[in-house]
FIMAR-12528 format. One record per atom (N, C-alpha, C, CB): residue in one letter; atom name; x, y, z. Coordinates in steps of 0.001 Angstrom, whole numbers, plus 500000, padded with zeros to 6 digits. Glycine has a CB too. Example, Ala and Ser with C-alpha at 12.3 -4.5 7.8 and 13.67 -1.06 7.14 Angstrom:
REM residues 2
<rec aa="a" at="N" px="513190" py="494310" pz="507800"/>
<rec aa="a" at="CA" px="512300" py="495500" pz="507800"/>
<rec aa="a" at="C" px="513200" py="496700" pz="507800"/>
<rec aa="a" at="CB" px="511308" py="495527" pz="509046"/>
<rec aa="s" at="N" px="512850" py="497750" pz="507080"/>
<rec aa="s" at="CA" px="513670" py="498940" pz="507140"/>
<rec aa="s" at="C" px="512900" py="500030" pz="507870"/>
<rec aa="s" at="CB" px="514084" py="499402" pz="505725"/>
***
This chain:
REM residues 97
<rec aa="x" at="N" px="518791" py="279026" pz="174841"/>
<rec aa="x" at="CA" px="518567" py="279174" pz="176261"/>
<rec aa="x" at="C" px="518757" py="280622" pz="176716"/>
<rec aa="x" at="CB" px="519496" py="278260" pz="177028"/>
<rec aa="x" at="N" px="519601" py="281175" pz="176722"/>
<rec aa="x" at="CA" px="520188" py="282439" pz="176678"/>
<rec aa="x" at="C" px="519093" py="283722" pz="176665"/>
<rec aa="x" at="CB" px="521089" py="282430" pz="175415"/>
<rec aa="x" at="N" px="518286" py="283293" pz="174720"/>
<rec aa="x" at="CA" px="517348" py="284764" pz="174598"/>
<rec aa="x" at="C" px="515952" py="284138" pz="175842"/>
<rec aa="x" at="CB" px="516548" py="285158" pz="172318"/>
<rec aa="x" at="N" px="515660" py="282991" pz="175753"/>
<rec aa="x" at="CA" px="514765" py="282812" pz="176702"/>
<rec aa="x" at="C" px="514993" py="283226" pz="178075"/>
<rec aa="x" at="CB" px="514505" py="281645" pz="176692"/>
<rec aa="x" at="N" px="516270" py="282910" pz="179092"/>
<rec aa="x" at="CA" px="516405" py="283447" pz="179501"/>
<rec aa="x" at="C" px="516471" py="285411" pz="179933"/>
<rec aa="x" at="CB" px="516779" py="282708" pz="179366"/>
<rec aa="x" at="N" px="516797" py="285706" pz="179096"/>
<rec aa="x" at="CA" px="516513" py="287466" pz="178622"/>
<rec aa="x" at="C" px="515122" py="288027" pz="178431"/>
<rec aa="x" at="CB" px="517145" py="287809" pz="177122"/>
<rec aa="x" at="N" px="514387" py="286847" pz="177584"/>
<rec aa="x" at="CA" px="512960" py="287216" pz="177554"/>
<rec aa="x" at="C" px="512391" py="286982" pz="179330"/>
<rec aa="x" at="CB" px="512080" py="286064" pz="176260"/>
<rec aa="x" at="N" px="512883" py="285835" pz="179671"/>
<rec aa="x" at="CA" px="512107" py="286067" pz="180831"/>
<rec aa="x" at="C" px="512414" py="287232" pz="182306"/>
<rec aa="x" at="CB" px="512088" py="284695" pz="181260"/>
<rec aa="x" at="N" px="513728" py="287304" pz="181999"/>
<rec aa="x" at="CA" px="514361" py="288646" pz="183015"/>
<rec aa="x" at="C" px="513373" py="289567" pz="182653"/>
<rec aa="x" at="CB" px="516083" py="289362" pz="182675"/>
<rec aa="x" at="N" px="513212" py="289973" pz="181388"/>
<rec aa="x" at="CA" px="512261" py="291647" pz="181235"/>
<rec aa="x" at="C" px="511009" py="291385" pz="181867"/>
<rec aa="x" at="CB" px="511806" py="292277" pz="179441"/>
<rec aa="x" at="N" px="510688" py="290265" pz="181377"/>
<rec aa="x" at="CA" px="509374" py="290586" pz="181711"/>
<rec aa="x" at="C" px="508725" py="289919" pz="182996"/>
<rec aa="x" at="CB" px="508608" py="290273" pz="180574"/>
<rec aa="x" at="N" px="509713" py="290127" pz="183999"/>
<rec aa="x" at="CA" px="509579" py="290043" pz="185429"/>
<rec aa="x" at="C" px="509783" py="290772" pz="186098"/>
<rec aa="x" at="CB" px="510033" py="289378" pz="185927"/>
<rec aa="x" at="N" px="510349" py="291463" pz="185352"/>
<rec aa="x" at="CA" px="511222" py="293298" pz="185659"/>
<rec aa="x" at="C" px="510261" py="294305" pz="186546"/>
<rec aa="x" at="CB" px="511469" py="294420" pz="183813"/>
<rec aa="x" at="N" px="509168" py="294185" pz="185904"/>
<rec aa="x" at="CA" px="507915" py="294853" pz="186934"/>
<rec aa="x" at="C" px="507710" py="294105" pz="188620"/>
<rec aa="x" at="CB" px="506209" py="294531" pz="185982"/>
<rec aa="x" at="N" px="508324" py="293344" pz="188598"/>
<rec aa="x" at="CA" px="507918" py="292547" pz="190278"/>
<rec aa="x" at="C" px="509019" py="293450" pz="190866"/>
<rec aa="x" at="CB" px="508248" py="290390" pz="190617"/>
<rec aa="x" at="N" px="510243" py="293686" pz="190431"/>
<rec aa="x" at="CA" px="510779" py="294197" pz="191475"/>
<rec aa="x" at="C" px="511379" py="292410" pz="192643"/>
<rec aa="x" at="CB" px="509324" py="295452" pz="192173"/>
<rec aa="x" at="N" px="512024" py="292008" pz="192304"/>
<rec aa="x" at="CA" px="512428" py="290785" pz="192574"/>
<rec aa="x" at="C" px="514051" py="291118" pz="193309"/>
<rec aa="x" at="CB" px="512355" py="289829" pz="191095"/>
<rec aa="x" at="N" px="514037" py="290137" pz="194297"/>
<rec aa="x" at="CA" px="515115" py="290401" pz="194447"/>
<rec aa="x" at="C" px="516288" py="290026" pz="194048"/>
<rec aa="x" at="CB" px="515122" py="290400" pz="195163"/>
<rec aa="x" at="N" px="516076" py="288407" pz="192892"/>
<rec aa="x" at="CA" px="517190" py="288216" pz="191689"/>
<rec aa="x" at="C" px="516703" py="287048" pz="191224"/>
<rec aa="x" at="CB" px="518854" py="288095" pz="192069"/>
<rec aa="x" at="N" px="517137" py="286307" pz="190619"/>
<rec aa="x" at="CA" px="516898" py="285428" pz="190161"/>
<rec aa="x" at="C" px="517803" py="284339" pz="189707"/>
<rec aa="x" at="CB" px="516331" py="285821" pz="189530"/>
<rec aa="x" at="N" px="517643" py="283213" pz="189638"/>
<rec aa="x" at="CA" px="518589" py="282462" pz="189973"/>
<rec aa="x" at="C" px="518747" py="281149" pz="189014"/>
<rec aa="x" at="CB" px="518366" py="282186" pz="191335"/>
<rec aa="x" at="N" px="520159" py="280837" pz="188803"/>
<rec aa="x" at="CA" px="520520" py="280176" pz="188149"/>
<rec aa="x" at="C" px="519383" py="279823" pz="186945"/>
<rec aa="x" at="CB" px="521010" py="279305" pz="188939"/>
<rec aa="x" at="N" px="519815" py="280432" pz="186360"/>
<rec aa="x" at="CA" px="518689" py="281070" pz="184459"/>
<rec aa="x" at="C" px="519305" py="280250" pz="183820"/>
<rec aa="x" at="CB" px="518862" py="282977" pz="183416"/>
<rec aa="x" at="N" px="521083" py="280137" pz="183758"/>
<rec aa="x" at="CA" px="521798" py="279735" pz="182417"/>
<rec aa="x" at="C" px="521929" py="278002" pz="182638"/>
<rec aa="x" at="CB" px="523539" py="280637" pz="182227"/>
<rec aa="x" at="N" px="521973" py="277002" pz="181993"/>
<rec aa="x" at="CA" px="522111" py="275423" pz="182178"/>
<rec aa="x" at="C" px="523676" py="275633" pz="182386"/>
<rec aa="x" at="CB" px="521557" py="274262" pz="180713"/>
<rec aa="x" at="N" px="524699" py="276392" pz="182394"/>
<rec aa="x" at="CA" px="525690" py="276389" pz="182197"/>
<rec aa="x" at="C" px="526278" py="276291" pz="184475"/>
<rec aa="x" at="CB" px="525953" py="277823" pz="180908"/>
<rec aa="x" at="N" px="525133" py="276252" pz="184453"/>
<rec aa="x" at="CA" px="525290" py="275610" pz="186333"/>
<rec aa="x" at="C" px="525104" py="274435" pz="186590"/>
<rec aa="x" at="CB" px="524289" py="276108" pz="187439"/>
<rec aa="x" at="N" px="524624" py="273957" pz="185950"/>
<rec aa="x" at="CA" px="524446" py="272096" pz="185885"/>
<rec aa="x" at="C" px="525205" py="271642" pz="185341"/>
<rec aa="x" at="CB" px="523361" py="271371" pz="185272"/>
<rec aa="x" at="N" px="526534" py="272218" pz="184895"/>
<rec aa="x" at="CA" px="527562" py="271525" pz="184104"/>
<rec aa="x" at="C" px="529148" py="271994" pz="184894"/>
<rec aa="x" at="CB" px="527391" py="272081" pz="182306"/>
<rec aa="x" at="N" px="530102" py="271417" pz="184933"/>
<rec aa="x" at="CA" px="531366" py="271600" pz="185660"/>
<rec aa="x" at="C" px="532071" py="272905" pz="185311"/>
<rec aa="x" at="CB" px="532294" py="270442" pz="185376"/>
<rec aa="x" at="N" px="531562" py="273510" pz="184909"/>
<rec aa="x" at="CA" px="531906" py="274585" pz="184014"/>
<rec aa="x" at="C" px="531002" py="275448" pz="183442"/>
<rec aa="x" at="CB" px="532500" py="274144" pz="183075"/>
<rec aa="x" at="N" px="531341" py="277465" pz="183659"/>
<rec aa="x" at="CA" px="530408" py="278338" pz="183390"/>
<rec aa="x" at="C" px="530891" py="278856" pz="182585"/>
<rec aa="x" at="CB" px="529945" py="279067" pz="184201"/>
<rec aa="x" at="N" px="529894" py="280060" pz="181678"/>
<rec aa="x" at="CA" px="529785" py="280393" pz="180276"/>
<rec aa="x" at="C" px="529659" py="282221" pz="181087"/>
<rec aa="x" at="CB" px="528140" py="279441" pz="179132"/>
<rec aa="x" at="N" px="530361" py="282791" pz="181502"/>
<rec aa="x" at="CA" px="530473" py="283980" pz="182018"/>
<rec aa="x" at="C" px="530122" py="285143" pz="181017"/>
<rec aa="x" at="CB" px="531770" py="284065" pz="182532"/>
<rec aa="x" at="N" px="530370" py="284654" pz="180127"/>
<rec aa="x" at="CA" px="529901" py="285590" pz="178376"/>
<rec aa="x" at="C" px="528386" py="285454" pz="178968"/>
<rec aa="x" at="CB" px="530269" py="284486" pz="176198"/>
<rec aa="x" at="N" px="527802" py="284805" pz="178633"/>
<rec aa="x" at="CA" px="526064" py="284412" pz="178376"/>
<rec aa="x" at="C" px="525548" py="284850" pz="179908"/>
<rec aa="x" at="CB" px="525639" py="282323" pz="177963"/>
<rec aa="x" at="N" px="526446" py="284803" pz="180920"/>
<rec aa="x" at="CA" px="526128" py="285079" pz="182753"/>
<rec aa="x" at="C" px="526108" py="286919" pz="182058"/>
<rec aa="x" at="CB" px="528034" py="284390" pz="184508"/>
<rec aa="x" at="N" px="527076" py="287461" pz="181865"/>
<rec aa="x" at="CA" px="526932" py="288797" pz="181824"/>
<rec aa="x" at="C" px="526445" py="289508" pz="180510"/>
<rec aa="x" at="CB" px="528120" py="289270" pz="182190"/>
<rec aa="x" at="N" px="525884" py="288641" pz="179353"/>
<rec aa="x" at="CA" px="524730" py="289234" pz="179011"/>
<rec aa="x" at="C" px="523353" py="289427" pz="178975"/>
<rec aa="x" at="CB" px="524793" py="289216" pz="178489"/>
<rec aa="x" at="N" px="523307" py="288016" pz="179946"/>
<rec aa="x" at="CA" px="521967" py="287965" pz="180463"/>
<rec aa="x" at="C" px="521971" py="289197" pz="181667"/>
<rec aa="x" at="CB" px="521611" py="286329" pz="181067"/>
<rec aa="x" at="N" px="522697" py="289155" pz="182688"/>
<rec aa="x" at="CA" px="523090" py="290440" pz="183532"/>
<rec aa="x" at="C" px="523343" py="291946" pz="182700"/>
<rec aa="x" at="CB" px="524541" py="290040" pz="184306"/>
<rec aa="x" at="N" px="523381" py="292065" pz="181635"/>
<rec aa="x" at="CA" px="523599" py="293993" pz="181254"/>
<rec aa="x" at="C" px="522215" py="293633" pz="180651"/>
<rec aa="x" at="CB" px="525227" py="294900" pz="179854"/>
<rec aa="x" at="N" px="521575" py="292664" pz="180005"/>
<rec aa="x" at="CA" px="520276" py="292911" pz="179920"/>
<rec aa="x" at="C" px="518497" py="293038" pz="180776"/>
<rec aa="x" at="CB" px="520371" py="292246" pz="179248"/>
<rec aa="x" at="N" px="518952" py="293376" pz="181937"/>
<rec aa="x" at="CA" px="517656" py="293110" pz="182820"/>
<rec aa="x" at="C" px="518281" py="293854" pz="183929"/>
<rec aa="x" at="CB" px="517137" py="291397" pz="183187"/>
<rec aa="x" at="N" px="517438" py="294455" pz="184314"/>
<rec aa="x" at="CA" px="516957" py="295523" pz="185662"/>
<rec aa="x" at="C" px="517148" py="294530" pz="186949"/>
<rec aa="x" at="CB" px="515000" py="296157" pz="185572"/>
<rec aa="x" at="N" px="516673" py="292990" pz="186700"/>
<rec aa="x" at="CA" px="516932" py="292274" pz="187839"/>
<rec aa="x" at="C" px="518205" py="291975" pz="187932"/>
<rec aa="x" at="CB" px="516231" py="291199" pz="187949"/>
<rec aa="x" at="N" px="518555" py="291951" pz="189504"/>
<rec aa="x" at="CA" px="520261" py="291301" pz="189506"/>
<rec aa="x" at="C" px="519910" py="289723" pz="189325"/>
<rec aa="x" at="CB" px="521349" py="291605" pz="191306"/>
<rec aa="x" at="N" px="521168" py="288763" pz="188764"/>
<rec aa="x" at="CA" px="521447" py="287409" pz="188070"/>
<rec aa="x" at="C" px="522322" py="287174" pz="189189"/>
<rec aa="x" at="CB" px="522111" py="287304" pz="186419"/>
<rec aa="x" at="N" px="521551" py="285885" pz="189835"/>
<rec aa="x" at="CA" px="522468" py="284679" pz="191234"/>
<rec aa="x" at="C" px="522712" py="283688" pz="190337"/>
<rec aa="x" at="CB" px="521419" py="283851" pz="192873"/>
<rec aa="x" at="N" px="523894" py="283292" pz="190446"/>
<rec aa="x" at="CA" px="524178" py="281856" pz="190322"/>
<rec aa="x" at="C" px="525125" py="281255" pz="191429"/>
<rec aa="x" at="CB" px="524797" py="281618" pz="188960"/>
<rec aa="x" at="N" px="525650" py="280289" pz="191626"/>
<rec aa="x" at="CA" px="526716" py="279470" pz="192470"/>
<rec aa="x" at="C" px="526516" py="278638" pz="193244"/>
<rec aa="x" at="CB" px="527389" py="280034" pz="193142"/>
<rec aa="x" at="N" px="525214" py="278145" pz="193482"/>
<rec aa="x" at="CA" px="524757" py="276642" pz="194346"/>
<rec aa="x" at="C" px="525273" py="275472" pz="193581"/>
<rec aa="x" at="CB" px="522960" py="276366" pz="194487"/>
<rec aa="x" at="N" px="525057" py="275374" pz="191992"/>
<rec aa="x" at="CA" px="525846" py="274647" pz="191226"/>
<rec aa="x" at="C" px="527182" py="274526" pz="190650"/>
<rec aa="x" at="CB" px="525382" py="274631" pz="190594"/>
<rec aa="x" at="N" px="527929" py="276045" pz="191108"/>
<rec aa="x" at="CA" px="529346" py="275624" pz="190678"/>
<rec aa="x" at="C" px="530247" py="275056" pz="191755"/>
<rec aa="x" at="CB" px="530071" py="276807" pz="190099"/>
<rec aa="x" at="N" px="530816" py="274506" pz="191326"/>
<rec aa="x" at="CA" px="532172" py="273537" pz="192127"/>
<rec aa="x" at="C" px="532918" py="273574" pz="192045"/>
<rec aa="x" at="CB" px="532511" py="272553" pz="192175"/>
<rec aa="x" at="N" px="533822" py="274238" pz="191169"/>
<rec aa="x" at="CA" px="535100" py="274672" pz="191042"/>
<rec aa="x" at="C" px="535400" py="276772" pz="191001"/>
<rec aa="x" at="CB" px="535519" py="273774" pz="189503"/>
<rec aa="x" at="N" px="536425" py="276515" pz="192334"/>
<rec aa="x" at="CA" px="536573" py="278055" pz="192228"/>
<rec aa="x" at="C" px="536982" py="278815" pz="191273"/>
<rec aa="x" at="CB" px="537245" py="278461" pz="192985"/>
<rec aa="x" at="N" px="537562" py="278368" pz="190330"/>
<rec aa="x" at="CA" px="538122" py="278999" pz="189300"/>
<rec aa="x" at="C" px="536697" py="279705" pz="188125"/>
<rec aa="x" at="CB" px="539218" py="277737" pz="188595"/>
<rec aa="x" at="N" px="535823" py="279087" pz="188794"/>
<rec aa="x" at="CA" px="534385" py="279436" pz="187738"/>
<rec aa="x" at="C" px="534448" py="280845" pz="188372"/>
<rec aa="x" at="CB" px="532538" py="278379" pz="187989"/>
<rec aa="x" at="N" px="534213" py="280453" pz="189706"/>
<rec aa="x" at="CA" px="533458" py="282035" pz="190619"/>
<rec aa="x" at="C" px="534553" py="283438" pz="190340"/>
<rec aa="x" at="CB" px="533442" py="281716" pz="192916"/>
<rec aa="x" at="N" px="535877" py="282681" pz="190316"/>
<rec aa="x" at="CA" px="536977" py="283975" pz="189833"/>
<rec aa="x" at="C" px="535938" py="284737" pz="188166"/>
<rec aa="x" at="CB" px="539207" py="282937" pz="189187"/>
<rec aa="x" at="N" px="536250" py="283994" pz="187300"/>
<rec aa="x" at="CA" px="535808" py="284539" pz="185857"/>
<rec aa="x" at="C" px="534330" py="285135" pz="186356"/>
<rec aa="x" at="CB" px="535696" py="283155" pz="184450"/>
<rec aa="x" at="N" px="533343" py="284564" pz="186948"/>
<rec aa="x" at="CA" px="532038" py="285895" pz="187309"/>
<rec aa="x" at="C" px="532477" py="286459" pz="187727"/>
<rec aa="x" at="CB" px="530855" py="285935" pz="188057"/>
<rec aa="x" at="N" px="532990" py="287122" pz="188435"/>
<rec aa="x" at="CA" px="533210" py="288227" pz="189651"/>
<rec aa="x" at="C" px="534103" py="289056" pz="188639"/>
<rec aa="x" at="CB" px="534092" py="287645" pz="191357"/>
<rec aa="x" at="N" px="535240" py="288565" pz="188375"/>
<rec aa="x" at="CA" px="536118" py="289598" pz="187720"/>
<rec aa="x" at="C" px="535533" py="290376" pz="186260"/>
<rec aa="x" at="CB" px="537516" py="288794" pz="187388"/>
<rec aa="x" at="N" px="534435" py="289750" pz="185712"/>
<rec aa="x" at="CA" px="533634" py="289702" pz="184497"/>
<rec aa="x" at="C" px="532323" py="290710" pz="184640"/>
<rec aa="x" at="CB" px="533178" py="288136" pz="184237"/>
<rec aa="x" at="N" px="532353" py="290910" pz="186262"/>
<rec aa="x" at="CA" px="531291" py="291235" pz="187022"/>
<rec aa="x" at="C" px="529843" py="290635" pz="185765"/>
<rec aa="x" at="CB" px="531443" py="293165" pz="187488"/>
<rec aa="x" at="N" px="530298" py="289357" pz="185801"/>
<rec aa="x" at="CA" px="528901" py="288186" pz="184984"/>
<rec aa="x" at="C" px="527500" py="288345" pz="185576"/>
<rec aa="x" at="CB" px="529193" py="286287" pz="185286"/>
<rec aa="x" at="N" px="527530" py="288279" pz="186917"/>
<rec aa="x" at="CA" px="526292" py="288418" pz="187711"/>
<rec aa="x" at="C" px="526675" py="289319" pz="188888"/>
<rec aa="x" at="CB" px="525701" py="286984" pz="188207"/>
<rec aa="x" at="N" px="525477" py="289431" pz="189598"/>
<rec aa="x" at="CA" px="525258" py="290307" pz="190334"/>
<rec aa="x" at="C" px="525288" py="290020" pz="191903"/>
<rec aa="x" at="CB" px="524192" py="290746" pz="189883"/>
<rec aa="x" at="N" px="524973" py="288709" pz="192477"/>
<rec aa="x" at="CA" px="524613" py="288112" pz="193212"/>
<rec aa="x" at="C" px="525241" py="286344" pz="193382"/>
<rec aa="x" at="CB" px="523371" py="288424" pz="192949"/>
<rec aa="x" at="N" px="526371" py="286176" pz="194328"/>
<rec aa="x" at="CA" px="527416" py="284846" pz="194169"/>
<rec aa="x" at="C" px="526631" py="284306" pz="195236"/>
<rec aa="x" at="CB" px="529313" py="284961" pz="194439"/>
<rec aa="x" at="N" px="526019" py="283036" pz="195266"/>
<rec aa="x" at="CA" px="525590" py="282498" pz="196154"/>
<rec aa="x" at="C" px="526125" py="280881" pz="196256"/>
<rec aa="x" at="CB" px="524252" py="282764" pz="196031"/>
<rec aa="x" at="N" px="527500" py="281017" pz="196402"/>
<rec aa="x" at="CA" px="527929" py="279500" pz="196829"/>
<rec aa="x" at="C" px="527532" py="278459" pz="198299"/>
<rec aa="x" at="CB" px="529429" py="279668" pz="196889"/>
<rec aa="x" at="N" px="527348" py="277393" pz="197425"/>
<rec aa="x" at="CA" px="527461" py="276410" pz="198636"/>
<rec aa="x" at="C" px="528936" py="276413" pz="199536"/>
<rec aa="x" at="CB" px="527246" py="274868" pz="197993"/>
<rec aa="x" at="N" px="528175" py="276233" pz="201070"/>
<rec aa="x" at="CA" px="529177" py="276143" pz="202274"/>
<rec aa="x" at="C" px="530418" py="275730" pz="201859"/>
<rec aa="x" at="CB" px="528763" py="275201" pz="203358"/>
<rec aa="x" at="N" px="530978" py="274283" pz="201565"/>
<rec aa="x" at="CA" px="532068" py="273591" pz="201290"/>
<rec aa="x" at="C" px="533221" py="274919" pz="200241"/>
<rec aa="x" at="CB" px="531428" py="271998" pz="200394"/>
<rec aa="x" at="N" px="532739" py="275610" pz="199454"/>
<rec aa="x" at="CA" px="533204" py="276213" pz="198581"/>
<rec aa="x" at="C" px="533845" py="277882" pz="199320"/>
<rec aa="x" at="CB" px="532013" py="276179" pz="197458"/>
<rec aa="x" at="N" px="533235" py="278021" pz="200012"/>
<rec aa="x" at="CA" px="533304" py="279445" pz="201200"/>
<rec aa="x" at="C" px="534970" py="279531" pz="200989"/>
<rec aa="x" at="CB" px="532676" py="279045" pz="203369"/>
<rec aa="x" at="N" px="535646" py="278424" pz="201705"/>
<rec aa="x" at="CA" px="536972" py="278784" pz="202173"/>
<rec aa="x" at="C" px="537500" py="279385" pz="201294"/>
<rec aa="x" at="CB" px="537787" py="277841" pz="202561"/>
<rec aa="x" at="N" px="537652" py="278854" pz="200126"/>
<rec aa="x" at="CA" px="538159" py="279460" pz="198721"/>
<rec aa="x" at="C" px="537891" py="280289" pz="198162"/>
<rec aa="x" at="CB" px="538111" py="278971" pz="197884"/>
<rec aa="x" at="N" px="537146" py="281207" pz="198681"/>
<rec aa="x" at="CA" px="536874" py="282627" pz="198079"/>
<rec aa="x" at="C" px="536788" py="283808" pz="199379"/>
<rec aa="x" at="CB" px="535277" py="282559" pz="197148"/>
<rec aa="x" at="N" px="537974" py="284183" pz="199248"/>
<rec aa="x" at="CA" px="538008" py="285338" pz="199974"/>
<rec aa="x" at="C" px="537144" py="286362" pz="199693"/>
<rec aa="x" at="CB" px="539118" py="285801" pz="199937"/>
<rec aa="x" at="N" px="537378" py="287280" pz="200945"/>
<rec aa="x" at="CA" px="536657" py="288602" pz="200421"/>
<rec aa="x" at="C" px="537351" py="289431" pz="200205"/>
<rec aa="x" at="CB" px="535785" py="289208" pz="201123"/>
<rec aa="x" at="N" px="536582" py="290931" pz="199543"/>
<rec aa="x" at="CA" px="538155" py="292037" pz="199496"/>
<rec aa="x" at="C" px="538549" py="292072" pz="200123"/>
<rec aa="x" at="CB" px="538430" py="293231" pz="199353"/>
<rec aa="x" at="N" px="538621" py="291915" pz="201704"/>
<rec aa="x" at="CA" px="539552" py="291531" pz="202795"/>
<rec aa="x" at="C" px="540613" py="291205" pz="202886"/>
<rec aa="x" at="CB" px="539319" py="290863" pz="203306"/>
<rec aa="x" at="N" px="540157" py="289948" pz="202744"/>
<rec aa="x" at="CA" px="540638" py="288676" pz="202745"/>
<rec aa="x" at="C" px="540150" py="288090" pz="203917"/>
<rec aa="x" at="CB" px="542043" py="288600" pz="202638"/>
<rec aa="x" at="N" px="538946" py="288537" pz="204865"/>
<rec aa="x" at="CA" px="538008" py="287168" pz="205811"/>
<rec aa="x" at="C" px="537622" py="286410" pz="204175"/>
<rec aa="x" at="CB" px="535961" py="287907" pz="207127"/>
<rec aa="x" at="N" px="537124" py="285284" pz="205098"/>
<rec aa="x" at="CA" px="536335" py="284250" pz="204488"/>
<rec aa="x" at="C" px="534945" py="284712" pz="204076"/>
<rec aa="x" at="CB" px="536226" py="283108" pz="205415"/>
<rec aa="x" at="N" px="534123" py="284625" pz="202954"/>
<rec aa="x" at="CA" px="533125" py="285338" pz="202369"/>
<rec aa="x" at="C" px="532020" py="284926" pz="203136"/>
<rec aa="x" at="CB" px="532977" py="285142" pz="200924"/>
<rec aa="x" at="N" px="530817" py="285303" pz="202683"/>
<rec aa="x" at="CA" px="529245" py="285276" pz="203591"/>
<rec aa="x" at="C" px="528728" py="284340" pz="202240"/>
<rec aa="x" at="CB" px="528116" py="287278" pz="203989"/>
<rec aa="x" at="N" px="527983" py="283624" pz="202741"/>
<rec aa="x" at="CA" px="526893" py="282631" pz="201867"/>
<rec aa="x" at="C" px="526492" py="283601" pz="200501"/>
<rec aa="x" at="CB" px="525206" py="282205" pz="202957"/>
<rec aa="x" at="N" px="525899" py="284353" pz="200564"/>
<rec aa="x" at="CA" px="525513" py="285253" pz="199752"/>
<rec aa="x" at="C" px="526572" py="287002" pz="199760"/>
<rec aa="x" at="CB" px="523889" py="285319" pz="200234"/>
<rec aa="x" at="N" px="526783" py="286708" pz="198622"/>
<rec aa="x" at="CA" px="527866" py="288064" pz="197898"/>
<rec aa="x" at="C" px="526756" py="288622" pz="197037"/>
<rec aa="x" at="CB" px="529527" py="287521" pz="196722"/>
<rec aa="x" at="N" px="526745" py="289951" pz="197375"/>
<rec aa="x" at="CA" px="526000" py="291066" pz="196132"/>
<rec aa="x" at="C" px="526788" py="291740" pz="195748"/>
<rec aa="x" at="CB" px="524912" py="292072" pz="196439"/>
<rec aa="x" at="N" px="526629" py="292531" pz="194848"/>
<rec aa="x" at="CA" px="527280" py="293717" pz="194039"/>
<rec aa="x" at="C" px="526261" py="294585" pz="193376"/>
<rec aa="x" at="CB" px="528252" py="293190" pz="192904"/>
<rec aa="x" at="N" px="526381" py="295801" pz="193564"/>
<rec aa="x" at="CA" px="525061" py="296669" pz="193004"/>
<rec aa="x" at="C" px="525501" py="297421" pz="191740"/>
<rec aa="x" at="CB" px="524469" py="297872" pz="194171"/>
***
């Protein structure tokens, strides 16, 4: 899943996209693979969204600190639990450049 994923980041790379989203199956499962999130992310020019499918905050800690992807896009219910560098309550969509 992984090199397919990678094959398809490059060679979308020319659109100029603004990211792309949930690539890895490892979002359809209770639990993420932050290794395979941030090598699919150091390999491609596009930034990597995931987080409509994770459900437990402890996933979104390991991306972020892993800087795995580029782009955190959790569902509402999940918001409270992830601060920002702040510490307000985060925005639907988190980037990092």
């Amino acid at each position: 899943m992984l090199p397919d994923a990678i094959k398809f980041a490059r060679a979308v790379e020319k659109y100029n996209l603004m990211w792309l989203e949930d690539m890895l199956i490892g979002d359809y499962v209770p639990w993420v693979n932050p290794q395979a999130y941030r090598e699919l992310t150091t390999s491609t020019s596009t930034p990597i969204h995931t987080g409509e499918q994770i459900y437990l905050r402890h996933n979104f800690k390991e991306l972020i600190e892993t800087q795995a992807v580029r782009v955190i896009g959790p569902i509402r219910p999940i918001l409270a639990a992830l601060p920002s560098s702040n510490g307000s309550p985060s925005t639907p969509i988190c980037t990092r450049s």
